[in-house]
C-alpha positions in Angstrom: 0.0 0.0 0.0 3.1 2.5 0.9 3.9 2.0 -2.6 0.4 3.0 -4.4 -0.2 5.9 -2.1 3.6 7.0 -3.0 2.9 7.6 -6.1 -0.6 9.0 -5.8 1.1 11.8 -3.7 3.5 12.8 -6.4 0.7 12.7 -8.9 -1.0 14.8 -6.2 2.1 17.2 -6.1 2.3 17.5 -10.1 -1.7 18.6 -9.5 -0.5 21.2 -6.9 2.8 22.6 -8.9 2.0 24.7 -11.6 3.9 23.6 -14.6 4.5 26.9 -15.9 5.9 28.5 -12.8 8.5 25.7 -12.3 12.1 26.4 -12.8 14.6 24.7 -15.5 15.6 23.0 -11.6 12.6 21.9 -10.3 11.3 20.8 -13.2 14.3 18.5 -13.4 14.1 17.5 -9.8 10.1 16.3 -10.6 11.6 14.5 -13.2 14.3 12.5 -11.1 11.7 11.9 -8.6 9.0 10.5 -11.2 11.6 8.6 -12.7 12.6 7.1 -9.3 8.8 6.3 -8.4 8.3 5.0 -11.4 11.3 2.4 -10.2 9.8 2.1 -6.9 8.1 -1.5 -7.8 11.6 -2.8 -9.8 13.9 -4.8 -6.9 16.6 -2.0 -7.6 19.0 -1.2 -4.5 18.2 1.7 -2.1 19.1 4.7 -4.2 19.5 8.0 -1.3 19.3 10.3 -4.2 15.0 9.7 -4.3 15.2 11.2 -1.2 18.0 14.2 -1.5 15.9 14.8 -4.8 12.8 15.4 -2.8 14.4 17.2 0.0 15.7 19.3 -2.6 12.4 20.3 -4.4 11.1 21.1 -0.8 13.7 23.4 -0.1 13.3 24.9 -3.6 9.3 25.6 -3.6 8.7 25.5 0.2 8.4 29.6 0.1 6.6 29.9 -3.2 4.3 26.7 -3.3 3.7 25.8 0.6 1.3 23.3 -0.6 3.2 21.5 -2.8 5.8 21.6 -0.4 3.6 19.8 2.2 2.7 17.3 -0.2 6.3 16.4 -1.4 7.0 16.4 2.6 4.7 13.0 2.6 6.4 12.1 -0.2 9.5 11.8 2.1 7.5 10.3 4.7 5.8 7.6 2.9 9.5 7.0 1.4 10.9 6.1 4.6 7.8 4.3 5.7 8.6 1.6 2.7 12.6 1.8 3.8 13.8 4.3 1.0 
């Protein structure tokens, strides 16, 4: 279940981010993370750079897009609820 409501709350953050008021940076960072959620259900090894690319695009929109901000922040807590 971690894993389904994972990625519902970065399709949920997509929803909440603007596409045209992201950066060249965060639009990059949304990309890493989709691609690593995308992953999620492969048996790849732990990979810490999910979670520095989320923690990243917090720190990056956390002023601008609180909302998307708090969702990304479950993002990283439903990541370490599955051991990512």
């Amino acid at each position: 279940m971690p894993k389904q409501e994972l990625k519902s709350l970065f399709q949920r953050l997509r929803d909440h981010l603007p596409e045209g008021e992201a950066s060249a940076q965060q639009k990059m960072l949304m990309d890493q993370i989709q691609y690593h959620i995308h992953a999620v259900d492969e048996p790849d090894p732990v990979d810490q750079s999910l979670r520095s690319s989320v923690q990243t695009l917090i720190e990056d929109i956390e002023s601008d897009h609180p909302k998307s901000a708090a969702v990304a922040k479950n993002i990283l807590e439903t990541l370490a609820a599955i051991g990512i």
